[in-house]
Backbone bond lengths (Angstrom), bond angles and torsions (degrees), N, CA, C in turn:
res aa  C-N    CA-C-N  psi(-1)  N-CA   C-N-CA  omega(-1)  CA-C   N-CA-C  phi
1 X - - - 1.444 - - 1.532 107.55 -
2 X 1.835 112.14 120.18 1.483 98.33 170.84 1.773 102.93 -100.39
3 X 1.746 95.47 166.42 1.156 104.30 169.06 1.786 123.90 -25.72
4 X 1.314 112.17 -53.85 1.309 122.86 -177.52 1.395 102.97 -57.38
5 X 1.811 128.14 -33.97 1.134 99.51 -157.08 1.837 107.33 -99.28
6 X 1.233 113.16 21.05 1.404 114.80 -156.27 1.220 110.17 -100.41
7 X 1.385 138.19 137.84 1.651 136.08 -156.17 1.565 98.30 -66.15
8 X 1.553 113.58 -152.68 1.419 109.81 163.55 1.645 89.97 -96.20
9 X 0.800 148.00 -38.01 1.814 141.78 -153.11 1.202 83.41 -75.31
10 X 1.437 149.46 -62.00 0.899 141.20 -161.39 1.608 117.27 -58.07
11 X 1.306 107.52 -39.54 1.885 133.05 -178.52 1.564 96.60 -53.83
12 X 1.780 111.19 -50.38 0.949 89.50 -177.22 1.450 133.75 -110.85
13 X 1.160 101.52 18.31 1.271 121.75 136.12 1.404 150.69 -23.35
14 X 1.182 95.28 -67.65 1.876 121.66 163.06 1.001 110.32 -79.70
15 X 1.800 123.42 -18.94 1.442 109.52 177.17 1.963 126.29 -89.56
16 X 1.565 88.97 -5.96 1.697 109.06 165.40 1.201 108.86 -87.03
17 X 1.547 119.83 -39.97 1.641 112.89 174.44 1.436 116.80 -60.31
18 X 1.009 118.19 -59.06 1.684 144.33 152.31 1.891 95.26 -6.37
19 X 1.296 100.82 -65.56 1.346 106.12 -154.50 1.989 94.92 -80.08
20 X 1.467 110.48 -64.32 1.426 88.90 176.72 1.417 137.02 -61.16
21 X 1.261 108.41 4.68 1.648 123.51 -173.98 1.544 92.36 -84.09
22 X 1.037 122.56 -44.91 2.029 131.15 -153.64 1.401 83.44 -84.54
23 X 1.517 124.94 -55.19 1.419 114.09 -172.23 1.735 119.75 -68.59
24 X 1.226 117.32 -6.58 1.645 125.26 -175.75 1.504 92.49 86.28
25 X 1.240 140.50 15.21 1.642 116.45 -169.51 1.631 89.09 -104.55
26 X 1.732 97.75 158.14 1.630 109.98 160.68 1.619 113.14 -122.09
27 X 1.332 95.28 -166.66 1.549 100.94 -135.57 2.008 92.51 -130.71
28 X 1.529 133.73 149.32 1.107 117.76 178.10 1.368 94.49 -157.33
29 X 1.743 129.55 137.29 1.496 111.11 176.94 1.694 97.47 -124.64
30 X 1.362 93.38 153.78 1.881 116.40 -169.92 1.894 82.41 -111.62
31 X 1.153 128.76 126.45 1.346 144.25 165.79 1.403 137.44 -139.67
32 X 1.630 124.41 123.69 1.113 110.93 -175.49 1.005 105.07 -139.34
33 X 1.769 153.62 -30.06 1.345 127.49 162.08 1.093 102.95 -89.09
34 X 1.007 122.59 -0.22 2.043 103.95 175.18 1.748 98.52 -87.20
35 X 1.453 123.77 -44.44 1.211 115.54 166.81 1.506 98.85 101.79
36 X 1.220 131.65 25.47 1.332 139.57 168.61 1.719 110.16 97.07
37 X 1.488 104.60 8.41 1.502 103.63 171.04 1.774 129.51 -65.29
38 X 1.188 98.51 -25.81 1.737 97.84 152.76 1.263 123.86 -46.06
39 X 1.198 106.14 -79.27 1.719 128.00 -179.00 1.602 88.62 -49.09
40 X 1.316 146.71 -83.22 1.046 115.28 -160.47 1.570 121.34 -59.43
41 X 1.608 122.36 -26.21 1.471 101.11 158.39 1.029 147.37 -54.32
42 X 1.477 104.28 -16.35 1.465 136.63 164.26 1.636 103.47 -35.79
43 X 1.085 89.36 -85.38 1.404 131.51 -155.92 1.946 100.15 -62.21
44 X 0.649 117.13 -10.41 1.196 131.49 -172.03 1.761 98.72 -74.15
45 X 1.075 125.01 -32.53 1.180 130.84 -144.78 1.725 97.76 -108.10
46 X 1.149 122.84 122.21 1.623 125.55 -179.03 1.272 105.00 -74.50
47 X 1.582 109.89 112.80 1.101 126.86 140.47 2.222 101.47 144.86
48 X 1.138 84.22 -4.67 2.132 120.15 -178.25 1.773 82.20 -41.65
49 X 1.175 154.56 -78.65 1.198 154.24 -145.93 2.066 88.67 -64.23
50 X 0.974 145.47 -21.15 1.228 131.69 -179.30 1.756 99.29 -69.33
51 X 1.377 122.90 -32.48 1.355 139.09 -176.60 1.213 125.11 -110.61
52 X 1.342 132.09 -36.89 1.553 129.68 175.78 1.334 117.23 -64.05
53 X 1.192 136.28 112.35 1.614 102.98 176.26 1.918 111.65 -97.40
54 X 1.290 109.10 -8.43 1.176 120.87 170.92 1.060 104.43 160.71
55 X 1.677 116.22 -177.71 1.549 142.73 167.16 1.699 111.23 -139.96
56 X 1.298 103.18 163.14 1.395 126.91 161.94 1.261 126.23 -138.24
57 X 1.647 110.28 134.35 1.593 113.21 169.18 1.103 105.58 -102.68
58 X 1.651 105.24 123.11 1.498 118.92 174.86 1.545 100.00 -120.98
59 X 1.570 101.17 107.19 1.453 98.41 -162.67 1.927 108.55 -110.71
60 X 1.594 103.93 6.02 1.280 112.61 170.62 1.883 109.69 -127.09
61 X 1.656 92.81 161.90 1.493 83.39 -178.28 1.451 121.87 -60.78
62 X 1.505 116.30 -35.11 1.396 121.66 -165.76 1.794 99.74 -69.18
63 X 1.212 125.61 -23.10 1.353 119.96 169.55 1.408 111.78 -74.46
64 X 1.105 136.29 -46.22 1.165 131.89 -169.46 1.715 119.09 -80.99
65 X 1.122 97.68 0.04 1.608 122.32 174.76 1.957 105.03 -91.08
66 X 1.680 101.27 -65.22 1.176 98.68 179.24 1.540 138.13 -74.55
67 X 1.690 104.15 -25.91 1.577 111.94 -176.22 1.915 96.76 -91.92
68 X 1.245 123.07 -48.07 1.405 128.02 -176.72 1.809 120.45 -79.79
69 X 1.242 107.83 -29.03 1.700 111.48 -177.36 0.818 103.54 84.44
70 X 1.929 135.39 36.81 1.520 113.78 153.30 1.176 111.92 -52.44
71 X 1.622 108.84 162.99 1.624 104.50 179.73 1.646 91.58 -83.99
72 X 1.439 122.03 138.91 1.193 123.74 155.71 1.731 143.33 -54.62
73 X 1.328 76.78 -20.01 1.864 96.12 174.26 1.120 111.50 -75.15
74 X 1.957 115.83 -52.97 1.787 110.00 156.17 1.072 124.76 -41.73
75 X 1.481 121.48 -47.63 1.764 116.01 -172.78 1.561 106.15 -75.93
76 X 1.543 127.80 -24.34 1.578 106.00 169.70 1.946 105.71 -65.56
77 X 1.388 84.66 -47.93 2.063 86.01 -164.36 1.614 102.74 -53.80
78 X 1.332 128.93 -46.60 1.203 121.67 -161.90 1.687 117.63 -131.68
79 X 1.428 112.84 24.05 1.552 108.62 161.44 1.574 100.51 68.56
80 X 1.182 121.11 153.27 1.333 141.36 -155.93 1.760 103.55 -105.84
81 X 1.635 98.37 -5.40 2.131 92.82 147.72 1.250 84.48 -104.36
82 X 1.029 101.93 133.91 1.971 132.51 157.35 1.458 109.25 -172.47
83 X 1.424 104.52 151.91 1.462 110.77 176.73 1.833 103.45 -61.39
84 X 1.501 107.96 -54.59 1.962 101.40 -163.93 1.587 99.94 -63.93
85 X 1.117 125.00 -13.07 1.537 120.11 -179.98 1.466 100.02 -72.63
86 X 0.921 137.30 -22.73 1.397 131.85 -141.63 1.427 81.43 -122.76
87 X 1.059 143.55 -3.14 1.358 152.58 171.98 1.546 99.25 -97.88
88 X 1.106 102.13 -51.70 2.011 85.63 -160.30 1.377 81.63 -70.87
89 X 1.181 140.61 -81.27 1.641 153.99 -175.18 1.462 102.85 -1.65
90 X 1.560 115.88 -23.21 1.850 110.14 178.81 1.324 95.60 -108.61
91 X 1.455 115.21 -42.76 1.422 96.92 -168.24 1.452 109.86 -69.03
92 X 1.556 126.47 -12.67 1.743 128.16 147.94 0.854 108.33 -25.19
93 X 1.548 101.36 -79.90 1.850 115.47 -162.09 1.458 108.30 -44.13
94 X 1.373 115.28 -49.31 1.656 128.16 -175.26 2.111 106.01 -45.74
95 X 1.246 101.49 -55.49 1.158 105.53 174.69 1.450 129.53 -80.17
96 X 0.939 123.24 -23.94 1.634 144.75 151.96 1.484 124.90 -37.60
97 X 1.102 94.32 -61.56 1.651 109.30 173.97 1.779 102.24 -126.28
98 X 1.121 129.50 76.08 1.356 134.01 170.59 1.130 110.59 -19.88
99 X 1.482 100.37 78.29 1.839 106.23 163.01 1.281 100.68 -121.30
100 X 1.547 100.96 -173.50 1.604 118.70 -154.85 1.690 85.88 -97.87
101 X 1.297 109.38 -54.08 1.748 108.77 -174.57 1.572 98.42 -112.31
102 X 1.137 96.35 178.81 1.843 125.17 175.28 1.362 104.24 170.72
103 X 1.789 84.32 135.05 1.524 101.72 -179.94 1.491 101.40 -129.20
104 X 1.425 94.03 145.72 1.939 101.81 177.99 1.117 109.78 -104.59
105 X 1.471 119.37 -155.70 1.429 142.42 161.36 1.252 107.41 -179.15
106 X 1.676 118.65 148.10 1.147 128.55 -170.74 1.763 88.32 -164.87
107 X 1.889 97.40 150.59 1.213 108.23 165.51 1.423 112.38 144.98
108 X 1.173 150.62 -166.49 1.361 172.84 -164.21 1.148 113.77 -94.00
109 X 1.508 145.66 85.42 1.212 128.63 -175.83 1.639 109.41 -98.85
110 X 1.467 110.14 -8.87 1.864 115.24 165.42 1.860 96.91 110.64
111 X 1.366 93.59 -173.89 1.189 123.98 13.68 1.300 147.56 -88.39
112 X 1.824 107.67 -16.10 1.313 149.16 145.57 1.592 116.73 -52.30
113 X 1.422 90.04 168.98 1.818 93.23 170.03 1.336 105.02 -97.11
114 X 1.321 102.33 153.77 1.767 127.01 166.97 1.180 118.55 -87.57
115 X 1.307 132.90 153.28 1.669 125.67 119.62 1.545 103.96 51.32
116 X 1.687 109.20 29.63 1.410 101.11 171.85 1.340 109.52 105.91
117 X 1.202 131.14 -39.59 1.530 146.27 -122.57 1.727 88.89 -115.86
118 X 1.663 120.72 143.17 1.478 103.74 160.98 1.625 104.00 -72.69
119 X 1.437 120.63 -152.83 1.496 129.63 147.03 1.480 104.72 -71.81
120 X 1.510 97.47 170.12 1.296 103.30 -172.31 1.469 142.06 67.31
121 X 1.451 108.58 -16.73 1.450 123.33 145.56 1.448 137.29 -62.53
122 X 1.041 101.46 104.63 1.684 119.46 -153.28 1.597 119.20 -125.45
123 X 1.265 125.43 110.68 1.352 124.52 -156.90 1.764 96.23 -106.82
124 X 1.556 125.73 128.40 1.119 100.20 157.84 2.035 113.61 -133.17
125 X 0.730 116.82 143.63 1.884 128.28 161.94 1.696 108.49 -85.49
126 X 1.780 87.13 165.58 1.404 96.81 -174.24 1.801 79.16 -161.19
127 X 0.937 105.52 141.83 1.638 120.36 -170.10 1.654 105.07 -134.43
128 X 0.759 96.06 121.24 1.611 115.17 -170.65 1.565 108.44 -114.33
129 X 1.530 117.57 -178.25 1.181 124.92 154.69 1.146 122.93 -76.30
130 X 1.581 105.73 -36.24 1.686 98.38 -174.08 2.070 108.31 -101.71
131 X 1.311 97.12 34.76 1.523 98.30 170.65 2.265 112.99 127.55
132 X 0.748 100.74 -164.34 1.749 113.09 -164.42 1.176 98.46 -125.55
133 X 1.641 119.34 113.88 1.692 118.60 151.83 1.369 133.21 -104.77
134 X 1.108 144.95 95.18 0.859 153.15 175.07 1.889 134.87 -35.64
135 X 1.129 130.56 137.03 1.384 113.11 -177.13 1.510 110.44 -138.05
136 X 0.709 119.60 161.75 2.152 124.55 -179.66 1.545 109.67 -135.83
137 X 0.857 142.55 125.30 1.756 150.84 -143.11 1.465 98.81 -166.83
138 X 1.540 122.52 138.86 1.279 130.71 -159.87 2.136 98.62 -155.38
139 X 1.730 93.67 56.28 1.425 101.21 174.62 1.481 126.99 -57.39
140 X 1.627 120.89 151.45 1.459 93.15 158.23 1.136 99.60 -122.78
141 X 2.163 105.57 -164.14 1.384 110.28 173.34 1.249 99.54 127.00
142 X 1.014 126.36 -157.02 1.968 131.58 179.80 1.176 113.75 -100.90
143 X 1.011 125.86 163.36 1.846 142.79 -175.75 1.755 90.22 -25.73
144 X 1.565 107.38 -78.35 1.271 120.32 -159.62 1.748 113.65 -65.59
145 X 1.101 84.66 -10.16 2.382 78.71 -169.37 1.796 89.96 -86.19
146 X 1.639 105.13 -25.77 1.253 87.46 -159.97 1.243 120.06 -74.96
147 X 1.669 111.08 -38.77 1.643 137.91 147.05 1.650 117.80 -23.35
148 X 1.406 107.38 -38.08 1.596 118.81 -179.86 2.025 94.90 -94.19
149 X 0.981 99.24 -25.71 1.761 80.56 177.26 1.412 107.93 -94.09
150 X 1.237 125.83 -26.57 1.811 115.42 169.96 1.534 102.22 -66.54
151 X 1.070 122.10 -28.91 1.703 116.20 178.24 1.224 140.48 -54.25
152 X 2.059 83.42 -52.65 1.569 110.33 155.18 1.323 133.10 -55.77
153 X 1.042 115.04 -37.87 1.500 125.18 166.01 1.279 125.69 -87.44
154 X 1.165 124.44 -4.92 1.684 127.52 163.06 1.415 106.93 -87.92
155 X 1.254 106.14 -17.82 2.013 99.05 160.65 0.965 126.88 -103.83
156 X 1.430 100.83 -10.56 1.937 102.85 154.49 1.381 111.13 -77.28
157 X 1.391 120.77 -34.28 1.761 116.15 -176.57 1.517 105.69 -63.81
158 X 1.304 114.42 -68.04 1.751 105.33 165.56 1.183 129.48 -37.09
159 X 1.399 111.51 -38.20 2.116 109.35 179.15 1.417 91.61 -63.35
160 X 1.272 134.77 -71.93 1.769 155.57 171.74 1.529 94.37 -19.31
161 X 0.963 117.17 -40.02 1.877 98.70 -156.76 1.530 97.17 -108.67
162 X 1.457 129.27 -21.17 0.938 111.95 178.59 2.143 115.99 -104.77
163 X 1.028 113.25 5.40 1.568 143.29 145.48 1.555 110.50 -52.06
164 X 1.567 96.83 -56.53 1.843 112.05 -177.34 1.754 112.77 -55.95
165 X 1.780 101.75 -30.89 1.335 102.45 -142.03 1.264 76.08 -108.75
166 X 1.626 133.16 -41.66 1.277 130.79 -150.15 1.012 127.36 54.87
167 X 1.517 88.30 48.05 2.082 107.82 170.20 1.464 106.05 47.37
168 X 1.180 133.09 -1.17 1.147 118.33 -166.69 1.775 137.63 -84.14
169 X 1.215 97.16 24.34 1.579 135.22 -166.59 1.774 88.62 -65.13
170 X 1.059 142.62 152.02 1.440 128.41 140.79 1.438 123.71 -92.34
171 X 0.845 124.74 140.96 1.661 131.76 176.62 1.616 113.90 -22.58
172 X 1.119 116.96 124.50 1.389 127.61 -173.26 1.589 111.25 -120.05
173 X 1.201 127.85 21.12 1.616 137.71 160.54 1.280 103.62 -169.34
174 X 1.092 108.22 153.23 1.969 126.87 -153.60 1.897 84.81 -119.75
175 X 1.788 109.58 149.47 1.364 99.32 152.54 1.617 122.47 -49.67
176 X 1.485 109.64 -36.18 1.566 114.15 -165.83 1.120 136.01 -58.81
177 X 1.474 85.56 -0.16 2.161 87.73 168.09 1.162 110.26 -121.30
178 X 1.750 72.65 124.98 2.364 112.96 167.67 1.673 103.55 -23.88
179 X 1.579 106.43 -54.04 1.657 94.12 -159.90 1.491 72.88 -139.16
180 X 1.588 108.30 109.26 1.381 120.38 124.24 1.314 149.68 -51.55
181 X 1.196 113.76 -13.40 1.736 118.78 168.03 1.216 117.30 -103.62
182 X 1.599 113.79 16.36 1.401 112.46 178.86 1.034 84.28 -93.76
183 X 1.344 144.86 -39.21 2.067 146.44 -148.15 1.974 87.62 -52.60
């Protein structure tokens, strides 16, 4: 893939890899209505394995409870769209696969409403070193545009936040630990 031929999601794409690669940080995504379409946009990009260290689709509550550590008491009280879900769900990923960031997504992609939620209600996190931001997005369109617009914009929120920060976080988990989800 040359420069010329790469979408903008993709552009900016390489320009978050770009950036956590120069800074030593990696990268991990928690996903559930996109269904791992981040991580593969990720990944799309040559040279993404210096930075990705993985993803997961946790596309039910009892997964995102057991593989990530939502608290289960949140996912009975408030359904698996919520903003703090979409928070613990990265700071999972973060601990899961010892990366520096992880970003999720969670929410309603339709074509109906969920769990309360219309379609298009879409929660996403981004877990950092220096803390968790949260986002609330209310897309429309069909099952699939909407799935492709939470995608799109979770690689614009990462290009955005790490632009903001200027990667300049230092590494906050080493390969060298046995059990990363104990940290």
């Amino acid at each position: 893939m040359t420069l010329d031929d790469r979408t903008p999601d993709q552009s900016r794409a390489a320009d978050a890899l770009d950036a956590l690669r120069q800074a030593g940080l990696s990268l991990a995504t928690a996903e559930s209505l996109t269904g791992g379409g981040v991580c593969a946009r990720l990944v799309e990009i040559p040279g993404a394995s210096d930075v990705v260290r993985g993803g997961v689709c946790t596309y039910t509550s009892a997964l995102k409870h057991g593989i990530l550590g939502v608290d289960a008491e949140l996912l009975a009280e408030r359904g698996p769209v919520d903003g703090e879900v979409a928070a613990q769900m990265a700071q999972g990923a973060r601990k899961l696969f010892n990366a520096d960031y992880a970003i999720s997504t969670t929410g309603v992609a339709g074509p109906g409403p969920a769990d309360g939620h219309p379609a298009g209600t879409v929660y996403m996190a981004l877990a950092m070193p220096s803390g968790t931001i949260i986002h609330r997005f209310s897309f429309t369109g069909s099952r699939n545009e909407v799935r492709e617009q939470a995608i799109s914009q979770a690689i614009t929120l990462l290009d955005e936040a790490l632009r903001a920060q200027g990667a300049s976080a230092s590494p906050s988990f080493t390969d060298d630990s046995a059990h990363p989800a104990e940290r």
